[in-house]
N, C-alpha and C positions, 0 to 999 in steps of 0.2 A: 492438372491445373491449366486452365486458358490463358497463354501469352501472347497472343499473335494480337491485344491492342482491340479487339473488338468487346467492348462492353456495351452493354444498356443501358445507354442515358438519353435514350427518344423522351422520357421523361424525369427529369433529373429533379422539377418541383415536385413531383408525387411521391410521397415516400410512406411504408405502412410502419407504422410503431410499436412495439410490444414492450410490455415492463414485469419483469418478472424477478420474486423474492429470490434471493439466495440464503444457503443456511447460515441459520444465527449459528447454530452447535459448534461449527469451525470457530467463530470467534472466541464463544464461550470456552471451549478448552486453549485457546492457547492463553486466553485470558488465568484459567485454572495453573495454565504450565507457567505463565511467567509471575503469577503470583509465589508457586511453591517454589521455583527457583530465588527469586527476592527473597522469602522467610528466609533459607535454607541457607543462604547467601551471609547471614549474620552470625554463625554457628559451625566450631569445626567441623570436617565431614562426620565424623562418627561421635558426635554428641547423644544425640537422641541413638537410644536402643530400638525405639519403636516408633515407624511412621504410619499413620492412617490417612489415605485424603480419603472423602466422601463421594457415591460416584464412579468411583474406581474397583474394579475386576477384585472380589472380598479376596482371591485368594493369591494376589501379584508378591503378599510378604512371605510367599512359602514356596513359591516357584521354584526356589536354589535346595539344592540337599543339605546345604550346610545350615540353613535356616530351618527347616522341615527336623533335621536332629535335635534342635531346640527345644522341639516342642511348640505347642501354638501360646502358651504364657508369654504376657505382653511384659518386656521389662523396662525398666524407669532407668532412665526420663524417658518421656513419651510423649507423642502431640497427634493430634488428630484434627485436620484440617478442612471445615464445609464451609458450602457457597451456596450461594442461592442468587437467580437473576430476579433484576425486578422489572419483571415486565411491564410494570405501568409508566414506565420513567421517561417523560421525553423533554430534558431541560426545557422545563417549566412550558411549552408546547410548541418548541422551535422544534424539533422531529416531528412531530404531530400536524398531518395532514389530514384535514376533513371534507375534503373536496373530495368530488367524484373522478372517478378513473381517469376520464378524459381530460381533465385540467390538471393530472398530473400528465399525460404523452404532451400536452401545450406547455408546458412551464418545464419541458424538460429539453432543453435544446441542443440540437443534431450538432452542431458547429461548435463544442466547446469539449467532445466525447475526447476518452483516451485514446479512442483505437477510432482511426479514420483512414478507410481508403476512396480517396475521392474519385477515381476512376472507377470504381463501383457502383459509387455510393452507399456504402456500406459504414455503419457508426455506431461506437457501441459508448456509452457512458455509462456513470457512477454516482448514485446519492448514496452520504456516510450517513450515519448517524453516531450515538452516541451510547453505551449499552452502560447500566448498570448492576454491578456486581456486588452482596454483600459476602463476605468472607469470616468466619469463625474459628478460631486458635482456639482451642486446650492442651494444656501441660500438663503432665501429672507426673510429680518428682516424691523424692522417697524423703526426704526431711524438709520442715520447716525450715534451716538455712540455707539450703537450695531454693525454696521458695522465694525469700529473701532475697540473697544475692541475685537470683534469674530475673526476679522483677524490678530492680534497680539495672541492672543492664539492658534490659528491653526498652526502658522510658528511654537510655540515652541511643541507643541503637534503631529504632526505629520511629525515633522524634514524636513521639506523642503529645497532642496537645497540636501540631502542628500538621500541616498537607507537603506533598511534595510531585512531583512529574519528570516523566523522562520521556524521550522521542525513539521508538521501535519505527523498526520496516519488518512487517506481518505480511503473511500470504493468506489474501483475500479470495476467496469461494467464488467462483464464476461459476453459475449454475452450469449443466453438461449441456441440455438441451440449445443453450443461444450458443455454444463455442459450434456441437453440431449445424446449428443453420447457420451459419457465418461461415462454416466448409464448405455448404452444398450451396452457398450464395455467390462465394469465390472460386467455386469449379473444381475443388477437390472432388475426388470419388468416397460416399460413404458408404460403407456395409455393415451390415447387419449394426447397425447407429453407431461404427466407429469411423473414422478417419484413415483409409488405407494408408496414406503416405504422411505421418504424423511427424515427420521429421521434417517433410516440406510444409508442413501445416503452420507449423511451430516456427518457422523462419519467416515464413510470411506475416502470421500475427506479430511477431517482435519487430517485423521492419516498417510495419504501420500503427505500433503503439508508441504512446512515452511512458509506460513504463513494463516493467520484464512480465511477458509472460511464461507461466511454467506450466509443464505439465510431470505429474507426482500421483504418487501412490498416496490413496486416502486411506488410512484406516479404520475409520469408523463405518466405513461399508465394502472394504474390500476390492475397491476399483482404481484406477488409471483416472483422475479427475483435474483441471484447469483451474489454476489462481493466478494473480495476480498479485508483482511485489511491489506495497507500496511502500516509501520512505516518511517518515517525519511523521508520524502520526503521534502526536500529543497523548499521552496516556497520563492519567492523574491516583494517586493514591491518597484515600484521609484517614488520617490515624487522630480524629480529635476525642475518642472519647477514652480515656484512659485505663487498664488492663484495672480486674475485680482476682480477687484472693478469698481463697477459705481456707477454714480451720483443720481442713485435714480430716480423714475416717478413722476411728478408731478401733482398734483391735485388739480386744481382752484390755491389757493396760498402753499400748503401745498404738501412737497416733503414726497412720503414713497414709499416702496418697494425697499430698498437698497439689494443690490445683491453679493453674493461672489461667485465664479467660481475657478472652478481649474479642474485639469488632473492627477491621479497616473496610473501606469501599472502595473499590475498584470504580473508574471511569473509564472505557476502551471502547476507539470508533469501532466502526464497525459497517459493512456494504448494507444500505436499506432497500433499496431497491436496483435495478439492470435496469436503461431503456436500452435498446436494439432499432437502429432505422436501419432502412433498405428499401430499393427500389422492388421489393419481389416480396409476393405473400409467404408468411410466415407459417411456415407447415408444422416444423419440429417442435415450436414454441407451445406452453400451454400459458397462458398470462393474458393480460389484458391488451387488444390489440385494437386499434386505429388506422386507420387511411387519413390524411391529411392532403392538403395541397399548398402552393404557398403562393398563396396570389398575394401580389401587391402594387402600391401605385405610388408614381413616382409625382414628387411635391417640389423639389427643386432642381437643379440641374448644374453639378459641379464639377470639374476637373480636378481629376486623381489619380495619383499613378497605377498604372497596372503592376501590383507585384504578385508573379504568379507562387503558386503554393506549391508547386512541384516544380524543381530544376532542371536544368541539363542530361543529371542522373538520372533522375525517377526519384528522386529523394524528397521526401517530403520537408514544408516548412517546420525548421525545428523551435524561432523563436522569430518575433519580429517588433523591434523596438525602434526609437526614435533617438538623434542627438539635438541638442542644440546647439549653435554657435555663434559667436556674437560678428566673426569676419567672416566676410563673402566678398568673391572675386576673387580668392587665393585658396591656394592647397592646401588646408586644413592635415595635422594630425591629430588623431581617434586615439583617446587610450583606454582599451576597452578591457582590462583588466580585471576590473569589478566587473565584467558582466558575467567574464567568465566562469571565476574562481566561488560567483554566488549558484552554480548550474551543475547541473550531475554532472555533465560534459567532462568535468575540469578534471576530472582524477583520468579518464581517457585520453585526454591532452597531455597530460602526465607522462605518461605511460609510453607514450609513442614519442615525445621527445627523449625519452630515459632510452628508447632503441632505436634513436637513431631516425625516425622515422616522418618523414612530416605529417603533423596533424591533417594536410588538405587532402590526404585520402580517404577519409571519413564526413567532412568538415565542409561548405563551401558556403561564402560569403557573397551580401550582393549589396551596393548600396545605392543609393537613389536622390537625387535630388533633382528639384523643378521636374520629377516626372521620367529623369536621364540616367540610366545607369551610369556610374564614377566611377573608371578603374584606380585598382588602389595597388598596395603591397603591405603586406604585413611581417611584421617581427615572433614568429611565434613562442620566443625568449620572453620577451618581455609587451606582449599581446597591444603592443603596437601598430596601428595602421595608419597609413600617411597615403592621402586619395591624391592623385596621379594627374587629376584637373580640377582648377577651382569652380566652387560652388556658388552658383546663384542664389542662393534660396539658403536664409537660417536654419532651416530642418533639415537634416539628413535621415530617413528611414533606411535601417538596417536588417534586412531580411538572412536570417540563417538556415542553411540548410545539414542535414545528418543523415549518414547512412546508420539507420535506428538499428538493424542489426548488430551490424559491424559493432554499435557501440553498446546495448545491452551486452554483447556477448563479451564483450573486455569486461564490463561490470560483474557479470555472471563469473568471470575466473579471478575476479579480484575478492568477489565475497562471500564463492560458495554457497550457495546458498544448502547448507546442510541442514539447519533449523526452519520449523516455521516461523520464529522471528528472529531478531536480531534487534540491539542499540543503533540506533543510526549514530552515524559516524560523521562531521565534519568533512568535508572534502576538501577543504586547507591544510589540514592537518596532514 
């Protein structure tokens, strides 16, 4: 990889764009897995004798020898669990785009991407959408009072009649093809279309993302592929239409196989498209690609401070907000508290007070007023800062900086990421 500081930005307005699908099918199974873990979630482990999802590998219940001596007779209780996407769904046509290719690289802008290396110019962003899943339950129990009692427990167990939602962080599908051009765009060496040094590949994309990138074994094709972990993602469950019952099959005189049925709908974002800008033609990509430029003309003429987007370090801007205050001409104290504890940041700031360590080796602050940087001091106990010269000017702009490695990777041993999803988790807590 090239560090000696010499990039390509003779033309830093011209950038090519490419937008390219990533797979639904990643979303769809983890949607599938945290579906069956919710059911299953309601029920001791060894209730059900027999599970069926739809879908799934016919012979995964026979794998173990200890099931295979069984026999392949299915025993009660039992459930059997399908799905189907509906791919016509795009709440009511907010995902649905019918414009031409080119008005989605224009409506998709460069400056707002996860992963941004401005000394490149290199920018990759993310449109979600929203995936519809339907889901189908059958039970099949050996008496009528089982039937009974199971279907009075289900109404109150899985609130029927009602919806409900919970916030996951899923590992999002980064098609291979844009993570390879964003290698060979960065100076990595690629062979034979992999990444020789994936190790520095991978520190690189996490020090210019916000948020973790991974790279993982995929199993539905047997390869080494790139996701990305996103937090808070809004996932919805409707459980409005209430579980149906029959009367059971009858056998000679003797009624068994009583049946319970039902329908929830799954709602689960989901990546709908990649754009990819860069100053360099896009070789690896197969997608829809563009040349752009960005002319434009200047209409009024104001004074604003220069706040650069890379510090001291090389560290990229991690946030940049504003205060207001009502006294000027006096050293103002910031209590920035709430700025903190509402930002992934805060469980790393955690972390490194709990050893001792100060946060502003990861961390660094700048503040601004009238245009002047304000030295300040801060309390990192109680995320107080008290500026060092008074301020002219009722706005203070507060520009923050992050060593993005450094601190995905406190995040990455704080949560494992063993699963492809997880419960997001409050960072107060």
């Amino acid at each position: 990889m090239r560090n000696d500081g010499n990039y390509d930005t003779s033309k830093p307005d011209e950038l090519y764009q490419t937008i390219t699908t990533p797979s639904v099918i990643n979303s769809y199974s983890i949607a599938m897995q945290y579906i069956k873990d919710w059911f299953f979630s309601k029920f001791d482990e060894n209730y059900f004798k027999a599970k069926y999802i739809e879908q799934r590998h016919p012979l995964d219940d026979f794998r173990k020898l200890s099931t295979i001596n069984k026999g392949l007779k299915k025993l009660k209780p039992s459930v059997a669990i399908g799905s189907q996407i509906s791919l016509d769904y795009t709440r009511d046509t907010i995902d649905l785009y019918q414009a031409s290719p080119n008005d989605f690289l224009r409506r998709t802008k460069f400056n707002n991407a996860f992963f941004m290396d401005k000394q490149r110019n290199l920018n990759l962003s993310v449109m979600f959408e929203v995936l519809e899943i339907n889901f189908n339950f059958k039970i099949r129990l050996s008496t009528r009072a089982q039937q009974i009692d199971l279907y009075k427990y289900l109404i109150i167990a899985f609130r029927f009649g009602a919806t409900q939602g919970e916030e996951l962080t899923m590992d999002c599908h980064i098609p291979y093809p844009i993570m390879i051009q964003i290698a060979s765009d960065a100076g990595f060496e690629v062979k034979d279309d992999k990444v020789v040094d994936i190790i520095g590949f991978m520190r690189y994309m996490n020090k210019h993302s916000v948020v973790p990138i991974l790279y993982k074994y995929r199993t539905i094709n047997g390869k080494d592929e790139y996701f990305m972990r996103v937090s808070n993602l809004y996932t919805h469950i409707s459980c409005l239409d209430f579980p149906t019952v029959d009367d059971g099959e009858q056998n000679n005189q003797i009624y068994t196989n009583y049946m319970i049925e039902f329908n929830i709908i799954l709602k689960i974002p989901s990546p709908q498209f990649y754009a990819y800008h860069s100053n360099k033609i896009h070789d690896k990509i197969e997608g829809v690609t563009k040349r752009i430029k960005g002319d434009s003309v200047g209409l009024c003429n104001i004074k604003i401070p220069t706040i650069p987007e890379v510090d001291q370090h090389g560290w990229n801007q991690y946030l940049l907000t504003e205060y207001y205050s009502d006294e000027i001409e006096k050293c103002i104290e910031i209590d920035m508290k709430e700025l903190f504890e509402n930002s992934d940041i805060f469980s790393a700031v955690k972390q490194s007070r709990d050893m001792y360590i100060s946060p502003a080796v990861f961390i660094n602050l700048i503040f601004f007023n009238n245009g002047d940087v304000v030295p300040y001091k801060i309390d990192w106990e109680t995320f107080k800062v008290t500026l060092l010269e008074p301020i002219y000017g009722h706005v203070v702009q507060i520009s923050m900086y992050a060593d993005i490695d450094y601190l995905k990777t406190t995040i990455y041993n704080q949560e494992k990421f063993k699963e492809r999803y997880s419960k997001s988790i409050d960072d107060k807590k």
